[in-house]
C-alpha positions as CSV (number, residue, x, y, z in Angstrom):
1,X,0.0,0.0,0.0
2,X,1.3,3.2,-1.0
3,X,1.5,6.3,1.5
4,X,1.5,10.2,0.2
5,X,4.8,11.4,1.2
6,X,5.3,14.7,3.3
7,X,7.7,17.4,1.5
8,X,10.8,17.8,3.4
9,X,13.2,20.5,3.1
10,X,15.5,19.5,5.4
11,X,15.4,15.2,7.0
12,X,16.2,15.7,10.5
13,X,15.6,12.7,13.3
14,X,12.2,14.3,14.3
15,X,11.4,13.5,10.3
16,X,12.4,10.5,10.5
17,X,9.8,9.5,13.6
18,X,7.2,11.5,12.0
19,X,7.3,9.1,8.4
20,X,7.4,6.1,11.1
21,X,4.2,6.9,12.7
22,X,2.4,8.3,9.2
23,X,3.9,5.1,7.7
24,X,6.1,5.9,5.5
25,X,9.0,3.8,4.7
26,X,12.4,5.8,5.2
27,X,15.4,5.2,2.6
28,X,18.9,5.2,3.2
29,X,22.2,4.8,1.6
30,X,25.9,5.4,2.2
31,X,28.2,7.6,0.8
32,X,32.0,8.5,1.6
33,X,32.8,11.0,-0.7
34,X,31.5,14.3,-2.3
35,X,30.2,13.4,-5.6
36,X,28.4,10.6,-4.3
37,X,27.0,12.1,-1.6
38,X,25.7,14.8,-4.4
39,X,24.1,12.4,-6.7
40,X,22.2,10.6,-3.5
41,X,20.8,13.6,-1.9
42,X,19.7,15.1,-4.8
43,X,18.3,11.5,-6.0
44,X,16.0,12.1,-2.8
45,X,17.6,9.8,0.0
46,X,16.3,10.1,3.7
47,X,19.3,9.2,5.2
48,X,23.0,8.9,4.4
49,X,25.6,6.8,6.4
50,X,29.3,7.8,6.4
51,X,29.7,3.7,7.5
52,X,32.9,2.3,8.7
53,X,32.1,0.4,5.6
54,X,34.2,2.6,3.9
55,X,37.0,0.4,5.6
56,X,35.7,-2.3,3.0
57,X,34.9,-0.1,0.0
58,X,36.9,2.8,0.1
59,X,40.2,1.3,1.6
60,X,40.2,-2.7,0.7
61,X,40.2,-3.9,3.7
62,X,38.9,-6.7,5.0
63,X,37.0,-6.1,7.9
64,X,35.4,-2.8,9.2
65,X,38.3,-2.7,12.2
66,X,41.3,-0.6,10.7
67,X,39.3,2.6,10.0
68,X,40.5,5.7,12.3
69,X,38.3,8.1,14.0
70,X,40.0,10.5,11.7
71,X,39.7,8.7,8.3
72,X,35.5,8.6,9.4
73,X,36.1,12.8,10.2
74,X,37.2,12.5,6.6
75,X,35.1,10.9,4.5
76,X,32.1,12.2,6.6
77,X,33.2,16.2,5.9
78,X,33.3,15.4,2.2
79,X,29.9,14.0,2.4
80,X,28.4,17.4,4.7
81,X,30.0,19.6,2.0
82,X,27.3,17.8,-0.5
83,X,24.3,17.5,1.1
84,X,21.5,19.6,1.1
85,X,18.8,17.5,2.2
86,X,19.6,14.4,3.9
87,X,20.0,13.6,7.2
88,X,24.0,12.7,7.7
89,X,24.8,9.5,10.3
90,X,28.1,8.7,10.9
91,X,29.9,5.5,12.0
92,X,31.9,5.7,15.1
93,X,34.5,3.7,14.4
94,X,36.1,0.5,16.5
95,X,38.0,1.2,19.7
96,X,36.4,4.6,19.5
97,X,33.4,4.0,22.1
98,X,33.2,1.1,23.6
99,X,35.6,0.4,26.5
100,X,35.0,3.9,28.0
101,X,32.4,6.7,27.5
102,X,34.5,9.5,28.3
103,X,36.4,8.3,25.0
104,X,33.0,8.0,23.4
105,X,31.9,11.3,24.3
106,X,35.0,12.7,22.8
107,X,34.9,10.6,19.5
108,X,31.6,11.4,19.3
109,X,32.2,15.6,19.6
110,X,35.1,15.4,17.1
111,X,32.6,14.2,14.9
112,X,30.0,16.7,15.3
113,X,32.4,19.6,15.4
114,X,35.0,18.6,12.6
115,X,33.1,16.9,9.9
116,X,29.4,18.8,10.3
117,X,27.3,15.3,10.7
118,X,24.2,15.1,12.2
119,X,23.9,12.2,13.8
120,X,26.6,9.3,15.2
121,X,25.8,5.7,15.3
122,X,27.2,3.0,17.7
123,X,26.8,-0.9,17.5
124,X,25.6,-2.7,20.5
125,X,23.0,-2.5,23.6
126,X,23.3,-2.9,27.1
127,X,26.9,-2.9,27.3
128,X,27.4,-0.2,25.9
129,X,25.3,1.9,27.3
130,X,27.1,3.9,29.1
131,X,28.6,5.8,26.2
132,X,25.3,6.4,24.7
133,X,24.2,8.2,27.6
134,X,26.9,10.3,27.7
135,X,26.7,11.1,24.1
136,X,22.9,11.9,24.6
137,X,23.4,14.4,27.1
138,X,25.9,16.0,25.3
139,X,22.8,17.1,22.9
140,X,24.3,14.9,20.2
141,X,21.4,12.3,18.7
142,X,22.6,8.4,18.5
143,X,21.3,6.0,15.9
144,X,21.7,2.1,17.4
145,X,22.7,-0.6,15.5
146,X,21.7,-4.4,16.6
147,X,22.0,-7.3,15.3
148,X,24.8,-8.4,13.1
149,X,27.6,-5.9,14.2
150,X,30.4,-5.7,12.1
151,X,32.7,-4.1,14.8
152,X,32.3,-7.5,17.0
153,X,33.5,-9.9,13.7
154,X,36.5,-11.5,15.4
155,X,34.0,-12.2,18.4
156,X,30.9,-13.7,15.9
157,X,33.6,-15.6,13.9
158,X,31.1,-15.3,11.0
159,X,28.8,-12.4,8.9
160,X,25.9,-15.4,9.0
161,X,22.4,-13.9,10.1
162,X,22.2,-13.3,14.1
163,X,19.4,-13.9,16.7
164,X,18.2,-16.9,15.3
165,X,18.1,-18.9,18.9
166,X,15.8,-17.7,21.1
167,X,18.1,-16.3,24.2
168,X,19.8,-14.4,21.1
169,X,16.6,-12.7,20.0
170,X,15.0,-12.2,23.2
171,X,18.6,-9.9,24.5
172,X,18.3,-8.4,20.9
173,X,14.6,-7.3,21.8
174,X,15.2,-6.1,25.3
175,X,18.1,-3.8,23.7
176,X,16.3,-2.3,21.7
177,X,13.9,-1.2,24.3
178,X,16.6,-0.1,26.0
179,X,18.0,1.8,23.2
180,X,14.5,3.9,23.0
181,X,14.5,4.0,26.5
182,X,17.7,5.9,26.4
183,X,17.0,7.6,24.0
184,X,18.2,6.7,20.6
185,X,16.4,8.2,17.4
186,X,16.1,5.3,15.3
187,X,17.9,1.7,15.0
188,X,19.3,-0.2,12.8
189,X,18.5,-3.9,12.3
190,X,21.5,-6.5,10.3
191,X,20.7,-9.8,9.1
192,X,18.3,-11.3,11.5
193,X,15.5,-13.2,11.0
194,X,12.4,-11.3,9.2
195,X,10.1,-11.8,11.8
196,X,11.9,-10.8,14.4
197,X,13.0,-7.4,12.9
198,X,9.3,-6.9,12.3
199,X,8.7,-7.4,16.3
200,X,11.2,-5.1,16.8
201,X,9.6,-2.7,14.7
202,X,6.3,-3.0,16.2
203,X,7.4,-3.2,19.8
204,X,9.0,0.4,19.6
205,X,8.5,3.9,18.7
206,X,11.4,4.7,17.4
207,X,12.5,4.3,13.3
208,X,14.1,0.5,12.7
209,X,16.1,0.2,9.7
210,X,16.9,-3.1,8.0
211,X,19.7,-4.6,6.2
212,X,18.7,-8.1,5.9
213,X,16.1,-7.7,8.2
214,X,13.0,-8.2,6.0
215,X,10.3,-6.0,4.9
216,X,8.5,-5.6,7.9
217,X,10.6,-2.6,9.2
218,X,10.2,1.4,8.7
219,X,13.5,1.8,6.2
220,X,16.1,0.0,4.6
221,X,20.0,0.7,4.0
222,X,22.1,-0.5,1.7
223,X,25.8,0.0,1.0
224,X,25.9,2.5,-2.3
225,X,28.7,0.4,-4.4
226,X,26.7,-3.1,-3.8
227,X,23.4,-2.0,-4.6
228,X,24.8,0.2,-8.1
229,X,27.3,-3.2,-8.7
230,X,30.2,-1.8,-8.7
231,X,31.4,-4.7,-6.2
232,X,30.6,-8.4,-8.4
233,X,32.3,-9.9,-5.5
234,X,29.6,-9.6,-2.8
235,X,26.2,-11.6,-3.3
236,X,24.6,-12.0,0.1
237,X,20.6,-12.3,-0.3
238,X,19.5,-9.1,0.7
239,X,21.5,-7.1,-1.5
240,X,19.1,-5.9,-4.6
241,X,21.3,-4.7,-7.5
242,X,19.7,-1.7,-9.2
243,X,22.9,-1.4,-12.0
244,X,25.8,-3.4,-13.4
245,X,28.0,-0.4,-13.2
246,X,31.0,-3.0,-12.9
247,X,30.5,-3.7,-16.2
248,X,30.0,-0.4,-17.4
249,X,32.8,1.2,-16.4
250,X,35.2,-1.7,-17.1
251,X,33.7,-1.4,-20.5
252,X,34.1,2.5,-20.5
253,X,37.4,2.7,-19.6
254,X,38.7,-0.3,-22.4
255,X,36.6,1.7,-24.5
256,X,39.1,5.1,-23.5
257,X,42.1,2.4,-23.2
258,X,41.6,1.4,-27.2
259,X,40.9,5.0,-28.3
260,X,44.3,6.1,-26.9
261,X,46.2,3.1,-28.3
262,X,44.5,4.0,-32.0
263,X,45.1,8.0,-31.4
264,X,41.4,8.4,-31.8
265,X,41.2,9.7,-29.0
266,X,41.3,13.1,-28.8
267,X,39.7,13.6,-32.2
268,X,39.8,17.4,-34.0
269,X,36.8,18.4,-32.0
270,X,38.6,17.6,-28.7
271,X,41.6,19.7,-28.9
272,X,42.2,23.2,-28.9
């Protein structure tokens, strides 16, 4: 069922709870760098995550772990300098929040005050609690992230979906009451089960995102270079791809690689 859509100027996170309750579902993509971030806001995206994915996309490496607080300042400036409509969450990164809260209240300021984001987002619940208080009363707004958390790999040993035994799903559903309770804006929801995302959804206020979560939720995020194909390495069954630009620009650029080779490239009209 289709729902009209309210006109905003600006997303900010009181947007975001307002399209929840008139139930409307919230988009939201990542971006790392300038023109990205220009071609997704103006597209018409809710949301846009600076991730720590950018460890994986942007860098080449393997897990989300080596990524600096100042690399995320970084990538998440360019981003700000882009946007004019989106709201801007940004990945704290690992080691930056989670063993003390005076640490995270810190990480979490840099951000605000040297990239321009709106928002910072932090993966766990209860035992990390802490920080997220002390972020919130600093007056800076905290987006959760349950689930699947890719900070905590070496601990998982795997990226397979989470809370599919029952003590697993039934902490994941007490954290994210705890989470509104604190007072997080929204929540994001990583590869568990459908049904229990939905639950989630239904047993809170706040906005839950999914990636790999189901339908039953208020958003969905996706990483930008999986979802436009520009990585043909990474499959996993959530991931809809909406271009082959893989293909494209490998084709492009042999296309540019030839026309050099045979000088016909630059032609007359190309040169001054």
């Amino acid at each position: 069922m289709s729902v009209a859509k309210k006109d905003y100027k600006r997303i900010t996170t009181r947007s975001l709870i307002e399209m929840k309750s008139n139930g409307e579902k919230i988009s939201m993509l990542t971006a790392y760098d300038y023109t990205m971030a220009k071609i997704v806001d103006t597209a018409g995206i809710d949301v846009i995550l600076v991730g720590d994915s950018a460890s994986n996309v942007m860098a080449g490496h393997e897990t989300t772990l080596p990524i600096t607080l100042d690399q995320m300042i970084y990538h998440a400036s360019s981003v700000v300098r882009a946007v004019e409509r989106a709201l801007i969450v940004v990945d704290l990164p690992f080691g930056s929040y989670q063993s003390d809260s005076k640490e995270a209240l810190r990480s979490a300021i840099r951000i605000m005050k040297e990239s321009g984001g709106h928002a910072v987002k932090l993966e766990g619940g209860k035992e990390i609690k802490d920080s997220i208080k002390k972020i919130l009363n600093a007056g800076i707004p905290v987006m959760g992230h349950l689930g699947l958390t890719p900070q905590s790999i070496y601990k998982f040993g795997t990226y397979t979906v989470r809370a599919k035994e029952e003590q697993e799903a039934e902490k994941l559903i007490e954290d994210a009451k705890l989470l509104e309770q604190l007072g997080c804006f929204a929540l994001v929801l990583e590869k568990i089960p459908a049904h229990l995302a939905s639950k989630v959804a239904q047993s809170i206020s706040i906005p839950v995102i999914g990636i790999g979560a189901g339908g039953g939720v208020d958003g969905q995020v996706l990483v930008i270079h999986d979802m436009l194909g520009m990585n043909n390495e990474f499959s996993p069954r959530f991931l809809r791809r909406y271009m082959n630009l893989y293909e494209g620009m490998t084709s492009a650029i042999s296309q540019y690689v030839e026309d050099v080779k045979s000088q016909d490239f630059p032609n007359e009209k190309e040169q001054y």
